[in-house]
Structure formats: structure tokens, C-alpha cells
N, C-alpha and C positions, 0 to 999 in steps of 0.2 A: 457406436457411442459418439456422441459429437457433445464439443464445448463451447456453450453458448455464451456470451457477455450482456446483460439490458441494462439498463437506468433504472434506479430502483423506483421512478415516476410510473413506468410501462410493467411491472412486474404483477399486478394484480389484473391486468390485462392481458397479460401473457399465459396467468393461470389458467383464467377463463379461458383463452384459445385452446389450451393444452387439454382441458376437462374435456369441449365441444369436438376433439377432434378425435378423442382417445376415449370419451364413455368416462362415467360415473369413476372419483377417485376417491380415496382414501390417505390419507396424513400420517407420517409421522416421525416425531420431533427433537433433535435433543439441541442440547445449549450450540452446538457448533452446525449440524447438517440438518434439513428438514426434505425429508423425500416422501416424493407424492406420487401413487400411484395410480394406473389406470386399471379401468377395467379390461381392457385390451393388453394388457403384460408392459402396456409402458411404464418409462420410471425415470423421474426428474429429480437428481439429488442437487438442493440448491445448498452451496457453500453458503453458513450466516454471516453477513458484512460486520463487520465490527463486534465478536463473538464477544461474551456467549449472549444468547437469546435467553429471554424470561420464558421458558414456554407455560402458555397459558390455552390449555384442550380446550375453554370455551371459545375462543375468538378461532374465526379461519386463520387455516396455515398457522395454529398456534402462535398468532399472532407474528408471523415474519414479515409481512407485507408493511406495515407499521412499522415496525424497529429496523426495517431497510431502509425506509422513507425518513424517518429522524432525519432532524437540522443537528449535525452535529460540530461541534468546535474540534478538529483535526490540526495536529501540528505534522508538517511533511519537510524532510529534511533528507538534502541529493547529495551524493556526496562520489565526485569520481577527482580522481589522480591531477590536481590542477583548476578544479571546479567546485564550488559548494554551492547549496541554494537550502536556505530555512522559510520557512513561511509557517502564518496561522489562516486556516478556513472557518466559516461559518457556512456550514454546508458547501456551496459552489463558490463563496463568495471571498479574495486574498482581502484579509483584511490587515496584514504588514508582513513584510518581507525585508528580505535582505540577500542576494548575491554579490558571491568573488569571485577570485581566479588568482593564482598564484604560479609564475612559471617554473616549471617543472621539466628538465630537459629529459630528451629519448634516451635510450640505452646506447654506449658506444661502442664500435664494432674494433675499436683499437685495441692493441693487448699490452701487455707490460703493466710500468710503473702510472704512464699516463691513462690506462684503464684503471687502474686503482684508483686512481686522484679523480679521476671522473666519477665512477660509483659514490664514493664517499662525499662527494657536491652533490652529487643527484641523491643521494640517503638523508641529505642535509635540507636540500629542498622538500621533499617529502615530507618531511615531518612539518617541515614549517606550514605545507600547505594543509596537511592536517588538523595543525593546531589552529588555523584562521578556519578550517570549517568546523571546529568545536569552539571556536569562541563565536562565531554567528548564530551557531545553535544557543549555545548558554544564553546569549543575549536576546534572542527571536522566543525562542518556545521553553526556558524553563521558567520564567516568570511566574505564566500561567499552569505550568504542571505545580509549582512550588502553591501556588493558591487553589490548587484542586480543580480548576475551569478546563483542562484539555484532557478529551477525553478517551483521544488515541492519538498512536505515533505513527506514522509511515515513512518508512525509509524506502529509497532505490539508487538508484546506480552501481555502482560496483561495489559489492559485496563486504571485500577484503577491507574497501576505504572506508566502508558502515560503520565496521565491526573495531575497525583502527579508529575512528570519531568517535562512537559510543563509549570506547573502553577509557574514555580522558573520567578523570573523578567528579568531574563538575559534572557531568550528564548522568550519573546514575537515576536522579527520580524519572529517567525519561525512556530508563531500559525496560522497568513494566508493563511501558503505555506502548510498545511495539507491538501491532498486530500486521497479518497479512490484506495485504498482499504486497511483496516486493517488487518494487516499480522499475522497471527493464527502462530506463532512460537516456538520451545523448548528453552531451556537455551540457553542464544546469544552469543552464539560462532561465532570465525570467520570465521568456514564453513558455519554456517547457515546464517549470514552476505555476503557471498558471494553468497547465493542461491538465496536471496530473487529478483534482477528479474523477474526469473523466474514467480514471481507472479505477482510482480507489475507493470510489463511491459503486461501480458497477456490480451488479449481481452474478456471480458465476454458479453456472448450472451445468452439471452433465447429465445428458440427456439419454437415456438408453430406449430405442423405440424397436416394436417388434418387426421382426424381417419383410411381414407385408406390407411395412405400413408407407403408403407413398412419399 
């Protein structure tokens, strides 16, 4: 089994390759996975980008090729231990944004009292820096969730700082519109805030081909 990543641009292109190379396939579809199989025992289960899928048995690939391809208005929000980054897409395109950084010091290797008083400055920084990447998000991307225009969420960077931003009260209209995939990211810079398409737009497929097949 192998895991493939494409562009949802190459994807109906890639089918075709997959039919041509594996014989006559057959479909089929639900709101989340659409697997296609070959005549040959091959089997492409393509994860749906921004679930669930309308499937519709008359169009090919129950119409997945289409609802991958969609322009769609994406709100992406980075969120690691001293970094935040919000932004809105329209399709590939940042159409506003907003990164910080808040310093955050390391763990200290002292013990005692003055380890105490260290943790409790660094639990103090913490949250502040939390609450600056939940007020960038409030101000970036619930606008348009509050007016119904964004039509998914993605989050990445560290998990724990997602899940600690998310839980602030202001952001609840914005915890529904989270779908996958979660963005494996460095410090959210606004290169890396510009990258992320690239992923979250990508098609993922696992590919199961039979043991002859080259």
C-alpha cells in the first residue's frame, strides 16, 4: 500500500492513468471515501477533501473530481507555543491575514523555589500567548464564519495549542467548520501561512496495487 498526495487540478488525470494502467474500474462512493477499483485487484481509496461529498452515481467518480476542484473560501488557523497565524483563502489565493509571536520562555532545569517562580511566569506567558492567537483568529476568520461565507476550518501546528485556542468562547462558530487534515507545521510564519494549500487543498489516496503489478 502506498500514500499518494496530487492537486486536486491532476486528479481526473490521474484516474485516467490508474484505469489505463489497471483495466476497466468500477466506483464506489460515500460522503467521506470514494474507492475505485480495477480490473486487475487494484484499489485507490481516495480520502474526500473537505467531506462529505454529495455523491451523485450519474456523474464519474460520483462526482469527486468536481467537489475536489471547488474554489473554496477556507479559513486556516497555526497555532504553536509562541506563534499564531490566521488567514482567509479563496482557493490558493491569502486574501487577509494576520501573524504574532509572543515570547514564551523554555523549561528551567533549576530546582527549588526559583523553579517554581519560573514555571508560574512561563504558565503566565502561555496563556497570554494563547489568548493573542485566539484574539487573531476572532478577528481574521469569525467574521465570515458569523456571515455563513467560510466554508471550512483547518488547523495545524501543535495540537495541544489547537485545542487550548479553540476552547476560548469566542471561537465556538469555528469548532464545526474543522475538517482534516491537520497541518504538521514549523513556527507560523507568513511563508508557512501561505504554503499551507498546498496541503490542505491535496488529494489523498491509498493505493493498494496487486503484487505483479510493476
Amino acid at each position: 500500500m502506498r500514500e499518494l498526495r496530487r492537486p486536486p487540478e491532476v486528479l481526473e488525470k490521474w484516474l485516467a492513468g490508474f484505469a489505463e494502467r489497471h483495466g476497466e474500474t468500477v466506483c464506489d462512493a460515500t460522503p467521506q471515501v470514494v474507492s475505485v477499483v480495477a480490473r486487475d485487484g487494484a484499489r485507490a481509496e481516495i480520502q474526500v477533501p473537505f467531506p462529505p461529498l454529495q455523491v451523485d452515481d450519474s456523474l464519474p467518480y460520483a462526482g469527486l473530481v468536481a467537489h475536489a476542484c471547488k474554489i473554496r473560501t477556507v479559513g486556516v488557523m497555526l497555532v504553536r507555543l509562541g506563534g499564531h497565524a490566521a488567514g482567509i483563502f479563496e482557493g490558493r489565493r491569502l486574501l487577509t491575514s494576520k501573524v504574532g509571536s509572543r515570547l514564551v520562555h523554555g523549561r528551567s532545569a533549576a530546582g527549588g523555589w526559583s523553579q517554581q517562580r519560573f514555571a508560574r511566569r512561563r504558565e503566565k506567558q502561555a496563556r497570554e500567548a494563547y489568548q493573542a492567537a485566539a484574539d487573531v483568529a476572532a478577528r481574521i476568520l469569525l467574521p465570515l464564519a458569523r456571515a455563513g461565507e467560510l466554508e471550512a476550518v483547518i488547523v495545524g501546528g501543535d495540537r495541544r495549542a489547537v485545542d487550548t485556542v479553540l476552547a476560548d468562547p469566542r471561537l465556538a462558530p469555528l469548532r464545526s467548520l474543522v475538517v482534516p487534515p491537520h497541518l504538521h507545521v514549523p513556527d507560523p510564519k507568513l511563508a508557512v501561512l501561505r504554503r499551507t494549500p498546498d496541503e490542505f487543498r491535496a488529494v489523498r489516496i491509498r493505493l493498494h496495487e496487486p503484487a505483479t503489478a510493476a
